[in-house]
C-alpha positions in Angstrom: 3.6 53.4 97.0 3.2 50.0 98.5 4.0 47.3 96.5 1.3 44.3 96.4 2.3 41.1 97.9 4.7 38.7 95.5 2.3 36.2 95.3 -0.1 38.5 93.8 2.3 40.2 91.1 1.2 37.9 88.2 -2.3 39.1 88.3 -3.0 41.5 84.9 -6.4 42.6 85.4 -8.0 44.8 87.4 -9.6 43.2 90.4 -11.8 44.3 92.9 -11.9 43.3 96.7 -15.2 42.3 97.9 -15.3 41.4 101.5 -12.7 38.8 101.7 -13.3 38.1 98.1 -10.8 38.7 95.5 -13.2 39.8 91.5 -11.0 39.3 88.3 -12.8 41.5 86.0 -12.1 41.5 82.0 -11.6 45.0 81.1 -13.8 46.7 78.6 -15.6 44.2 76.0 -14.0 43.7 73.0 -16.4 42.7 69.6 -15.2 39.9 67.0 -14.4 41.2 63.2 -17.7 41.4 61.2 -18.2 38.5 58.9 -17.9 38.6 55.2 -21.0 38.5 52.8 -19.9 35.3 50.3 -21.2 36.6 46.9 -20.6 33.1 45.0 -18.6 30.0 44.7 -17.2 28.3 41.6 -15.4 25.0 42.2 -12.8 23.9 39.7 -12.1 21.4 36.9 -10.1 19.2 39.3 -12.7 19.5 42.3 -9.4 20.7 44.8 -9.5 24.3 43.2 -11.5 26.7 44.6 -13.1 30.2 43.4 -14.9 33.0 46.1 -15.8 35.9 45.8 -17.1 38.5 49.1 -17.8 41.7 49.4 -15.3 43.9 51.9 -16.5 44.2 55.7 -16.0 47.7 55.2 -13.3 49.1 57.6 -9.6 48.6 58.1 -8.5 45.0 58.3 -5.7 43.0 58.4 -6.7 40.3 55.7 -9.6 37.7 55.2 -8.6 34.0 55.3 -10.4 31.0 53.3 -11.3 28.4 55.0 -12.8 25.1 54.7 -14.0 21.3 55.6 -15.8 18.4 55.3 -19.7 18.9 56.2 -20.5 17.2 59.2 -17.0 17.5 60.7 -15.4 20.5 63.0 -11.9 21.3 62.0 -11.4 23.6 59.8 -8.6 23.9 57.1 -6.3 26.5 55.1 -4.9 26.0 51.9 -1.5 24.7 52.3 0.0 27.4 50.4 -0.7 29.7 53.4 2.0 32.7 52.6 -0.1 36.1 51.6 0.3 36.8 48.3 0.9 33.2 46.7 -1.2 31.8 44.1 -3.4 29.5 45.9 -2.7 30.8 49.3 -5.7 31.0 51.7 -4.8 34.2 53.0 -5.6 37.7 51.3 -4.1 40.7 52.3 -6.5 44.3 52.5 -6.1 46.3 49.8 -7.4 49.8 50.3 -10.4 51.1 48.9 -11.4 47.6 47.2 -14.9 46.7 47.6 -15.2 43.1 46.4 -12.2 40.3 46.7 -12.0 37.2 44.7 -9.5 34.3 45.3 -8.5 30.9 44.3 -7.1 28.4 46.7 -6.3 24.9 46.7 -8.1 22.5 49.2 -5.9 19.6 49.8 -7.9 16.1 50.5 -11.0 17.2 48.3 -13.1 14.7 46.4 -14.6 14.9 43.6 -19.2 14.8 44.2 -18.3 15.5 47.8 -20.1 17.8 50.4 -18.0 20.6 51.9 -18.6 24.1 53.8 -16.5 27.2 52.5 -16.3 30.5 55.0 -13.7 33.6 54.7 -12.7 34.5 57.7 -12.3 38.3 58.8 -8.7 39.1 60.7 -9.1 42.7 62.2 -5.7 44.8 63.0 -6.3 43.6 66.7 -8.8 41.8 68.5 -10.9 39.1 67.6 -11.3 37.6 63.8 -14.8 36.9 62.8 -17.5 33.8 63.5 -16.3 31.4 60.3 -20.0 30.2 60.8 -21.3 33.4 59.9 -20.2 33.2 56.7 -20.2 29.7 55.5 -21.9 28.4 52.6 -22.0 24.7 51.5 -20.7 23.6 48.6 -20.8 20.5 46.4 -17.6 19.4 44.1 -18.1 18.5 40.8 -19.0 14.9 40.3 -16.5 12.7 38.5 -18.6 12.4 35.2 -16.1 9.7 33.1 -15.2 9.5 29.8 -17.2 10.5 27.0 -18.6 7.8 24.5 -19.0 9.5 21.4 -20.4 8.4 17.8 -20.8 10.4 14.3 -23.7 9.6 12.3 -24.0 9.1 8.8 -25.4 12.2 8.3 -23.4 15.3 9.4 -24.1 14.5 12.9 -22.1 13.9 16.3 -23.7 11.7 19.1 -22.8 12.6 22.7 -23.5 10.1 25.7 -22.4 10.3 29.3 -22.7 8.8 32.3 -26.2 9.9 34.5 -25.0 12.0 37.8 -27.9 12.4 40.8 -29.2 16.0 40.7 -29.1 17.7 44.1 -27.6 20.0 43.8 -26.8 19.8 40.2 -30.0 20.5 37.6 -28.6 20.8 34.4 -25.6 19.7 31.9 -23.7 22.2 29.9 -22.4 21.1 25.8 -20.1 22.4 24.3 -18.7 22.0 20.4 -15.9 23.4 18.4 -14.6 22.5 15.0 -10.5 21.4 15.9 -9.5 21.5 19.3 -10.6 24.8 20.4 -12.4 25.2 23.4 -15.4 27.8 23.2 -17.6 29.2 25.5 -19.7 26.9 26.9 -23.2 27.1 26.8 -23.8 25.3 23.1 -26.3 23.6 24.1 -28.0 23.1 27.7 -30.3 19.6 28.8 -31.5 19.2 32.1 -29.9 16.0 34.7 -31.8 13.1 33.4 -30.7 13.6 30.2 -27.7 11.6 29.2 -26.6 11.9 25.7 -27.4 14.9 23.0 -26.4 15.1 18.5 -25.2 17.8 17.1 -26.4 18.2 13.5 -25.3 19.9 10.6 -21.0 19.3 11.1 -18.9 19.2 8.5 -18.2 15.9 6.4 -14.4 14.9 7.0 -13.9 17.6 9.8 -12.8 16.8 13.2 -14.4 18.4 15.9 -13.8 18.3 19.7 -16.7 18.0 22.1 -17.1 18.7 26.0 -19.6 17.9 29.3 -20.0 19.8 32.5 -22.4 19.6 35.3 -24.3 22.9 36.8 -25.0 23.3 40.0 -28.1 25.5 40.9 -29.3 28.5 42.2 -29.6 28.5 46.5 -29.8 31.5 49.3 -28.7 31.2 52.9 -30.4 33.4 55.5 -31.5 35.4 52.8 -28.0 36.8 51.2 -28.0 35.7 47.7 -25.6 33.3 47.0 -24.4 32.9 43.3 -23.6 29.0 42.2 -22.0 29.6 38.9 -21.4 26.5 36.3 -19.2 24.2 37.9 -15.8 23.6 35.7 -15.3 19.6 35.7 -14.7 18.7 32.0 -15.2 14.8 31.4 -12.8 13.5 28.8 -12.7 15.5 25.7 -12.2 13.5 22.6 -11.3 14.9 19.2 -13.9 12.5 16.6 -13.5 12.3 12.9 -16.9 12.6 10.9 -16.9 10.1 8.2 -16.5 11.0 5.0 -19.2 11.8 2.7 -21.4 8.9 2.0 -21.7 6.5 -0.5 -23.9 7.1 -3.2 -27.2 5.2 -2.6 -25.6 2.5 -1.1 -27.3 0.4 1.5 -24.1 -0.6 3.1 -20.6 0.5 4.2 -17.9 -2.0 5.4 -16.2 -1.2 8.9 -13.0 -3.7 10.4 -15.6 -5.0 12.7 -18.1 -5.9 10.4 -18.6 -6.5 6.4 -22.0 -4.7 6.6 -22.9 -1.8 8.2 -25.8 0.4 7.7 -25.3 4.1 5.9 -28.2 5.0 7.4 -28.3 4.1 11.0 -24.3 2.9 11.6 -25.5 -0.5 13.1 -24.3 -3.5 11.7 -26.5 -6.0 9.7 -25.2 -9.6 9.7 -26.1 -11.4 6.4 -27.5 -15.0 6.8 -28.3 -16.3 3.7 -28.1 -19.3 0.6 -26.1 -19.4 -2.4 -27.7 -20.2 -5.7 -26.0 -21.9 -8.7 -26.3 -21.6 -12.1 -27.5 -17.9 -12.3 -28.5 -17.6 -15.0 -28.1 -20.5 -17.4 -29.5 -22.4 -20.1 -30.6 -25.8 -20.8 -31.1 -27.3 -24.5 -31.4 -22.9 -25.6 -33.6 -22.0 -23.2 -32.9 -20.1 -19.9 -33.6 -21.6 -16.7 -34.2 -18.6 -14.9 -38.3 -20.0 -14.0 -36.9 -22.5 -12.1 -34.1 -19.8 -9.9 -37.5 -17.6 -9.4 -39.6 -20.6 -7.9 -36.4 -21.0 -5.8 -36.4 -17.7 -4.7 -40.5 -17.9 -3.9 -39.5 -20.5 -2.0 -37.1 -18.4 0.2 -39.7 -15.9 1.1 -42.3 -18.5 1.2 -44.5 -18.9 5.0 -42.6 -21.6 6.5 -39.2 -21.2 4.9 -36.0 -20.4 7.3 -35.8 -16.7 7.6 -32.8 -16.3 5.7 -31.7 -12.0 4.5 -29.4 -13.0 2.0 -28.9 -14.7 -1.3 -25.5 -15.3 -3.3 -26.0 -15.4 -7.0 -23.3 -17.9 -8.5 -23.0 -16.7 -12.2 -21.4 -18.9 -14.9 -18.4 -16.5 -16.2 -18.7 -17.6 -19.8 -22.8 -16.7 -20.6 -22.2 -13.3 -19.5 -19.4 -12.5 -21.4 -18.6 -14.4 -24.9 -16.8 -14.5 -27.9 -18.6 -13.4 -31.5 -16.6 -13.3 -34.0 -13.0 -11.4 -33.0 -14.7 -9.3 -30.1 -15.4 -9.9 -26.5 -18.6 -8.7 -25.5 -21.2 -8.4 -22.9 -24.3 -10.6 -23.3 -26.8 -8.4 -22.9 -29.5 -10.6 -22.5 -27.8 -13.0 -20.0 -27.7 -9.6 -17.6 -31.6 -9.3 -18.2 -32.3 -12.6 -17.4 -30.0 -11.4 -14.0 -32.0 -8.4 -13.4 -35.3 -11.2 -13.2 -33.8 -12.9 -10.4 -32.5 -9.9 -8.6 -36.1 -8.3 -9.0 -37.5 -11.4 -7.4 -35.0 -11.6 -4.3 -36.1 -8.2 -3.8 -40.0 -8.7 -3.8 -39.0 -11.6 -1.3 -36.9 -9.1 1.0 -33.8 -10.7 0.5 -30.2 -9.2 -0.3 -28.1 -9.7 -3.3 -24.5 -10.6 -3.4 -23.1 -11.3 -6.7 -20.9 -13.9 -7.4 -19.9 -12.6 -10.8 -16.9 -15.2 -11.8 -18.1 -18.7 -9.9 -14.8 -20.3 -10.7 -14.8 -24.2 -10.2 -13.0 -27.1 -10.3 -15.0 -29.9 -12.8 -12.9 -32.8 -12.4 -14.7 -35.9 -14.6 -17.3 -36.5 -16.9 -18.8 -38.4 -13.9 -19.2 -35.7 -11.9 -23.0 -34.5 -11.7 -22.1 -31.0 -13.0 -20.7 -31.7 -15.8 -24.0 -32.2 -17.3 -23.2 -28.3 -17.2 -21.2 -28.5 -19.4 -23.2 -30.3 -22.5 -26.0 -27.4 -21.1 -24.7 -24.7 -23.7 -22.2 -24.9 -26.8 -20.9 -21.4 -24.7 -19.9 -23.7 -21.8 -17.7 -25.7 -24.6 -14.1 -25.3 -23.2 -14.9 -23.3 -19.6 -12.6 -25.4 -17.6 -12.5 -24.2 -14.4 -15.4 -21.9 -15.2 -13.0 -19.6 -17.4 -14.3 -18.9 -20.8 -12.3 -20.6 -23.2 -11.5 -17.5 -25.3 -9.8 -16.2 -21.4 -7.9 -19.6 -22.1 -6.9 -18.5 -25.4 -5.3 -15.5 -24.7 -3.4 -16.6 -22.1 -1.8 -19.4 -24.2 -3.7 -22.2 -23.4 -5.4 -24.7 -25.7 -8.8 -25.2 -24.2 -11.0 -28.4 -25.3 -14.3 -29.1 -26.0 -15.7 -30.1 -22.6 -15.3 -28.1 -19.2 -13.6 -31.1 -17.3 -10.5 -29.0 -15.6 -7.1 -30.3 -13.5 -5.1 -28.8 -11.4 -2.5 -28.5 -14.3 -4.7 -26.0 -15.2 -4.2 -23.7 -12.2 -1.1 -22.1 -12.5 -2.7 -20.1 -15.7 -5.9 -18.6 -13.8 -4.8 -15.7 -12.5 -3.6 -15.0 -16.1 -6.6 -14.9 -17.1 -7.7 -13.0 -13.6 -5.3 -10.4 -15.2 -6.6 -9.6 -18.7 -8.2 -6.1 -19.6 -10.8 -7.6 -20.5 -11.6 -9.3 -16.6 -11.9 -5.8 -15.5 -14.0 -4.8 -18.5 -16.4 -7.3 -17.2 -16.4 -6.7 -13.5 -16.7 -2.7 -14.7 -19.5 -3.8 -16.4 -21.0 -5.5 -13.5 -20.3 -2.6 -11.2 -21.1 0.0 -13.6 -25.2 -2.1 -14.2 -25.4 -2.4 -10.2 -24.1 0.6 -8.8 -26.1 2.5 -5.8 -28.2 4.7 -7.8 -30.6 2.5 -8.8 -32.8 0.2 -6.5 -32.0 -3.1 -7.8 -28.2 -1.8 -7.7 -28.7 -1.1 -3.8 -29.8 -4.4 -3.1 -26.6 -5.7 -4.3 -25.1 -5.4 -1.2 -22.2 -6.5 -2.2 -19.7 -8.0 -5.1 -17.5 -11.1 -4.6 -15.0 -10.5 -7.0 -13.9 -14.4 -8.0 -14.8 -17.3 -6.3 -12.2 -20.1 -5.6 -9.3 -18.6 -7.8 -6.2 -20.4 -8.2 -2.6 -19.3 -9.0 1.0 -20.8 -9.3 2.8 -21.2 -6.3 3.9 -23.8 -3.9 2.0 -23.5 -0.9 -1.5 -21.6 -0.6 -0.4 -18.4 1.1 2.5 -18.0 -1.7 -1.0 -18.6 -4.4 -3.1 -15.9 -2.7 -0.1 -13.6 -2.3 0.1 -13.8 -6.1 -3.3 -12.8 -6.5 -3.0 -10.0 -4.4 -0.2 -8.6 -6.0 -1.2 -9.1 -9.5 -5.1 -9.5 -9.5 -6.9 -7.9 -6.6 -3.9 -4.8 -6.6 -4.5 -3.8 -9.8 -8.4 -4.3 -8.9 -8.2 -2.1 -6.1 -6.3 0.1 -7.0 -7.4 4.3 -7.2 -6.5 4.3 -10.9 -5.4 2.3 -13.8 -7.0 0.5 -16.9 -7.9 -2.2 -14.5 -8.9 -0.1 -11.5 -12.7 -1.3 -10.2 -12.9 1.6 -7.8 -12.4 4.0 -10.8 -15.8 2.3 -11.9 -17.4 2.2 -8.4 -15.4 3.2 -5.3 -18.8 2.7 -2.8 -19.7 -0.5 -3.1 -18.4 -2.9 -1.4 -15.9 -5.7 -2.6 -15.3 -9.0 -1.3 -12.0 -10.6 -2.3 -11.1 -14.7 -2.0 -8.0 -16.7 -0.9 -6.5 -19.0 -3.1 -9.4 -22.4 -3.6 -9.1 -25.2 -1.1 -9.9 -23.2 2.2 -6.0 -21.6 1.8 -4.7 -20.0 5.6 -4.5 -16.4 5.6 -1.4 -16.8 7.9 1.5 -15.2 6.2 -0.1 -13.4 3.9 0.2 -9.8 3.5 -3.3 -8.3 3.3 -2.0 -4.4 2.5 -3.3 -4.3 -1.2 -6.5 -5.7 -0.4 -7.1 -3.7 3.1 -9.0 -1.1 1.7 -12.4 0.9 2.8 -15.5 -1.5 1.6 -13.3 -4.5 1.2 -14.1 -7.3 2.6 -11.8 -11.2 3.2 -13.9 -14.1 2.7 -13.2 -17.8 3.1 -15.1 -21.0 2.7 -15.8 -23.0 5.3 -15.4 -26.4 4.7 -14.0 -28.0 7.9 -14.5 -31.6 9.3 -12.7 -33.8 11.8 -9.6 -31.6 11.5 -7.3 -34.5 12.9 -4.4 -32.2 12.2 -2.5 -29.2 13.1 0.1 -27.8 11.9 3.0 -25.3 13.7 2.3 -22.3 11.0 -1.3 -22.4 10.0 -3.1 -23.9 13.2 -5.8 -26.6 13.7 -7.2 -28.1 10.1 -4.4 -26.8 7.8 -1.5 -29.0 6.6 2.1 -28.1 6.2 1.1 -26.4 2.3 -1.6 -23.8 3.8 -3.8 -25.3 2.9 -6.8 -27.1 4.9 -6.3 -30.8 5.6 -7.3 -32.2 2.2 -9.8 -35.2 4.1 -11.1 -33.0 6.5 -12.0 -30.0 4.5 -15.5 -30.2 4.1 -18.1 -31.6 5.9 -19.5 -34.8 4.1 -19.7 -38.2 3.9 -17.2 -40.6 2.8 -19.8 -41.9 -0.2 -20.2 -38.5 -1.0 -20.5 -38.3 -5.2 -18.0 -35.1 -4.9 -15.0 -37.1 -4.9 -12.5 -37.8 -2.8 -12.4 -39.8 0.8 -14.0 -37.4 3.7 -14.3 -38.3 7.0 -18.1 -37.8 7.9 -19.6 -35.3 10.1 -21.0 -38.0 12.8 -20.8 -39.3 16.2 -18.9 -42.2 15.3 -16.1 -40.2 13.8 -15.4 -37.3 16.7 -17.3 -36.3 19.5 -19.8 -33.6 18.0 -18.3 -31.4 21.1 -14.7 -32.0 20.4 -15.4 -30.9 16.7 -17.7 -27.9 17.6 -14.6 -26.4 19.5 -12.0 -27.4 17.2 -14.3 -26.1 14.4 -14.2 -22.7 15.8 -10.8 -22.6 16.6 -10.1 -22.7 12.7 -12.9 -20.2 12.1 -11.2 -17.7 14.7 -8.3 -17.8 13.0 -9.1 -16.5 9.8 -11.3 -14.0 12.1 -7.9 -12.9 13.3 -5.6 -12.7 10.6 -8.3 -10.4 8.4 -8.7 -8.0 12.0 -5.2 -8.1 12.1 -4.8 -6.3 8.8 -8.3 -4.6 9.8 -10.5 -6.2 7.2 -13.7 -7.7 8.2 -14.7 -11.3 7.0 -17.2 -12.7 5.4 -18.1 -16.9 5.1 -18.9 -17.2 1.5 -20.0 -20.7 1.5 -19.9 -23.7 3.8 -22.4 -26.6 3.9 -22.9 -30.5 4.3 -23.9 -33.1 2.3 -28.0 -33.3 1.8 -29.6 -36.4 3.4 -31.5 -36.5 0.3 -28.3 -37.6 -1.6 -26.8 -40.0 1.3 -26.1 -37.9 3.8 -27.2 -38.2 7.7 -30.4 -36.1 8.7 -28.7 -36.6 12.2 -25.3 -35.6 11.4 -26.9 -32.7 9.5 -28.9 -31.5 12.1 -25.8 -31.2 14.3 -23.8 -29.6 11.7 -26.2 -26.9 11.1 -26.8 -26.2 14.9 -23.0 -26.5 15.6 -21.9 -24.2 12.7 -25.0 -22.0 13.5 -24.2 -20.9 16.7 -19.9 -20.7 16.2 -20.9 -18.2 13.4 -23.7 -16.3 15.9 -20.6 -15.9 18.6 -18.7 -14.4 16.0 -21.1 -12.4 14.9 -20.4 -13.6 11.4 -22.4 -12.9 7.9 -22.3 -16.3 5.7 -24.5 -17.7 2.9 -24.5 -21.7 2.9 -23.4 -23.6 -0.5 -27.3 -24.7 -0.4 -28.9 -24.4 -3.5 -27.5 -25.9 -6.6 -28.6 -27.3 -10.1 -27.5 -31.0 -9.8 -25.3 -30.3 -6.5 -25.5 -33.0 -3.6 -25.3 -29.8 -0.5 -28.8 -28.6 -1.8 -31.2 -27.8 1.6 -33.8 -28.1 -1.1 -34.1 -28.9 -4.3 -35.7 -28.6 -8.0 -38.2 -30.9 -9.0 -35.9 -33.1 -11.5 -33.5 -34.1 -8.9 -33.0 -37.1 -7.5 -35.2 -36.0 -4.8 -38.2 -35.4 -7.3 -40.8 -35.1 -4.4 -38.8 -32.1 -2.6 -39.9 -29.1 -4.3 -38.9 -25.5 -4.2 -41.4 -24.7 -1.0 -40.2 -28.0 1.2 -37.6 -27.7 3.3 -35.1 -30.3 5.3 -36.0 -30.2 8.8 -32.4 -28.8 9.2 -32.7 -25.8 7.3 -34.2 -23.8 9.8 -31.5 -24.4 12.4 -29.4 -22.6 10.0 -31.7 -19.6 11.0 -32.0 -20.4 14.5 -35.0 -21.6 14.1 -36.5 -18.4 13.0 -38.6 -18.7 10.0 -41.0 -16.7 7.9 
């Protein structure tokens, strides 16, 4: 045989010889692997995990391989765990007799809402492996939905809100629900895209439950072979949520760290704007006075008046509970004369807090109120607003006038103390509970007002009455236990008088659900600060004596102030030094996560010397630090004989202001909103 020429050796196909034309020819025509049939794609909680499943080419093959990329790009990609037989490995060996083959793989450089194309390829035992175009499908990764924000109503009820995802190719949002942290099928309840937040009903009081949200991605066909989109897997961030407790009975209002009043109902919070009224109820010469707190009332709700919510009833201590003969008792019809007034601050739309022991500090026979105290032979011996019998069994000697010291304060929370306190407040709790509707429109109780204690600087006097007044009043159980008597509504507790800092004190007795700090609001130039207690407290705790309250120097309260003007401080420079001292007692109450609550604050009236200009200011100034705050307060407006009245009675000194006439500063209390 001859041997072809050497240069021609390399040649391993058949040629032909044409002429002088050497023909390669191909041999015989060999036909790529047929392509798989893609019966569905699922795409993974974490978007890089893939699920197929395809029917077998029929045959024998050496394996399939998965494949994918990005749409609009050419290169195609394995899973990098490429070794037959791994977990997420691409390739997938033939198994004999199978019919349908399902895999997982994991797609490096996938991201989450993107746009991808999936294919299995076909790898015959020789020859060509099959067209990956032939059996591609495109798929979409599940969208990156974010965390859940979740709230539980008030009545057996879980809200669930997510963030909105665009719906091709997605059409739908799949719920789920389980009581603990299970996770059931999913499928409890379906919404369409558009839809971004669903309630469950009907949960268990107290349980905790833990909810989910998924995306679905819809139904499609390619060249006619069906293709099935099951529910894509993302899971946004499931969050375990505690249903509140069972509610309170008929109340209108819960408090929550955030905010002293919040609605049962709806769970939003209601800030309280409002004026405190003296003297409720009391007597002149016999006869109650309780016409003239009505008018007052009528006034409040008259066209025209600032649209205050809220009313603080003051009561005098000593006419609601007395001494006849060798008992203490309730004065019955001191309480009806009460329910009058409450009545009317309903009709009017107005809230009730109770003020139920209106402690204060009556210096001299000169002072306006003490009037009060020639009112009513039962006001013989209040000093401080403590009946005198409370005096008695403490050990004191009280006199025949209410005229009080400060030698008198180191005995007050004795008296705070006695069984019979908490008889009264009981009492008071027990008349005004939820289940009544007068009782729901007491919103709220304020436990004492201004009480005092022995100590040497105001945090050491408050941390007294914690321990041994409000701790026992708080309390779950005991002879003196208030929440034994009412544990709903809602209780609002008071430093030590004279505006004491909260700094230092330890807030765990009185930290309880529905309790509520409050402090009173007296602040003026604030020229000092101290280290420990901040701007507008001195070295005691307590706030800087001439610059804790806002009137004028003449003022017929006492004492030398320095006066809310121009003159005096730059009305700027005091609005942010102002809040500065407010935001501190904000803090110090979050910190032990107790809401707070401005009892009282106020100016002097210009009807009784003060300046209509510097008033003005005040209110706006004051107006909007407590707005920023979203604070609830009720001014010191309103008072029999007081000189911070925003209107008056018609036997005061300003005889022609009546009970329907307002200052023109009033309404900037309201922000100008009126009636």
């Amino acid at each position: 045989m001859t041997r072809p020429p050497r240069a021609l050796r390399f040649l391993a196909a058949p040629v032909l010889m044409i002429g002088a034309t050497l023909v390669f020819t191909s041999g015989p025509a060999q036909a790529a692997a047929a392509a798989a049939t893609i019966r569905y794609v699922e795409v993974g909680a974490d978007s890089a995990t893939l699920k197929l499943s395809w029917d077998h080419v029929g045959g024998t093959i050496a394996r399939y391989e998965v494949q994918y990329r990005k749409t609009g790009t050419t290169i195609w990609h394995a899973s990098t765990a490429s070794t037959v037989g791994s977990t997420y490995a691409s390739k997938v060996a033939y198994v004999r007799g199978r019919t349908t083959y399902t895999k997982q793989f994991r797609a490096t450089g996938i991201t989450p809402g993107g746009s991808y194309d999936v294919t299995v390829r076909t790898f015959p035992r020789s020859g060509t492996a099959s067209n990956r175009e032939l059996s591609k499908v495109a798929v979409r990764t599940n969208p990156q939905l974010g965390a859940l924000s979740t709230a539980a109503t008030e009545t057996g009820g879980l809200t669930v809100t997510w963030p909105a995802y665009a719906a091709t190719p997605f059409h739908q949002y799949d719920l789920y629900l389980s009581e603990g942290s299970a996770s059931p099928a999913w499928n409890t309840h379906r919404t369409t895209i558009g839809t971004t937040s669903h309630t469950f009903t009907g949960l268990t009081p107290g349980a905790t439950y833990t909810v989910g949200v998924r995306v679905t991605q819809s139904q499609a066909r390619r060249n006619d072979r069906p293709i099935k989109w099951v529910r894509s897997q993302m899971r946004t961030a499931v969050q375990s949520i505690p249903v509140p407790p069972a509610l309170p009975s008929g109340e209108l209002f819960r408090s929550e760290a955030s905010s002293p009043f919040v609605s049962t109902t709806t769970g939003a919070p209601f800030v309280a704007n409002g004026v405190n009224i003296k003297r409720t109820a009391l007597k002149s010469g016999g006869v109650w006075q309780t016409p003239y707190v009505v008018k007052e009332i009528e006034g409040m709700g008259a066209a025209g008046a600032p649209a205050f919510n809220t009313v603080r009833l003051a009561m005098d201590w000593p006419y609601f509970q007395k001494r006849v003969g060798s008992s203490i008792v309730i004065d019955t019809d001191a309480f009806a004369q009460l329910d009058s007034i409450i009545d009317e601050a309903v009709e009017q739309g107005l809230y009730v807090i109770l003020d139920p022991m209106h402690l204060s500090n009556i210096a001299t026979a000169s002072n306006p109120n003490s009037a009060i105290c020639r009112e009513d032979p039962v006001m013989a011996g209040a000093h401080k607003g403590i009946p005198a019998w409370a005096w008695t069994k403490v050990g004191a000697t009280p006199g025949t006038s209410c005229e009080s010291s400060t030698t008198w304060d180191g005995l007050v929370d004795d008296a705070l103390g006695l069984q019979e306190t908490a008889d009264y407040l009981k009492f008071v709790l027990n008349r005004y509970d939820g289940s009544t509707s007068r009782g729901k429109h007491v919103i709220a109780v304020d436990l004492v007002n201004e009480p005092a204690a022995d100590g040497t600087t105001a945090v050491d006097r408050t941390q007294k009455l914690i321990d041994t007044v409000y701790g026992p009043w708080l309390a779950p159980t005991g002879s003196k236990s208030l929440r034994a008597t009412d544990p709903d509504k809602i209780l609002i507790v008071t430093p030590v008088a004279g505006s004491g800092s909260l700094v230092g004190v330890d807030l765990a007795k009185v930290a309880k659900p529905n309790v509520v700090m409050t402090f009173h609001d007296y602040f003026g130039q604030a020229t000092g600060t101290d280290a420990t207690y901040g701007i507008g407290y001195s070295s005691s705790g307590y706030a800087t004596k001439k610059e804790d309250t806002d009137q004028t120097s003449s003022s017929a309260m006492g004492g030398t102030y320095v006066p809310y003007d121009l003159a005096a401080k730059a009305y700027a420079t005091r609005k942010a030094e102002h809040t500065t001292f407010v935001q501190n007692a904000v803090n110090v109450a979050a910190a032990a996560g107790m809401p707070l609550f401005v009892g009282e604050y106020g100016i002097v009236n210009p009807c009784n010397g003060g300046s209509l200009a510097a008033s003005t200011h005040y209110s706006q100034d004051t107006n909007a630090i407590y707005n920023s705050l979203g604070l609830s307060r009720t001014v010191w407006a309103n008072g029999w004989w007081d000189d911070m009245s925003i209107w008056w009675r018609e036997s005061t000194p300003c005889g022609t202001v009546t009970h329907g006439s307002y200052f023109p500063y009033a309404a900037d209390l309201t922000s100008g909103v009126t009636r």
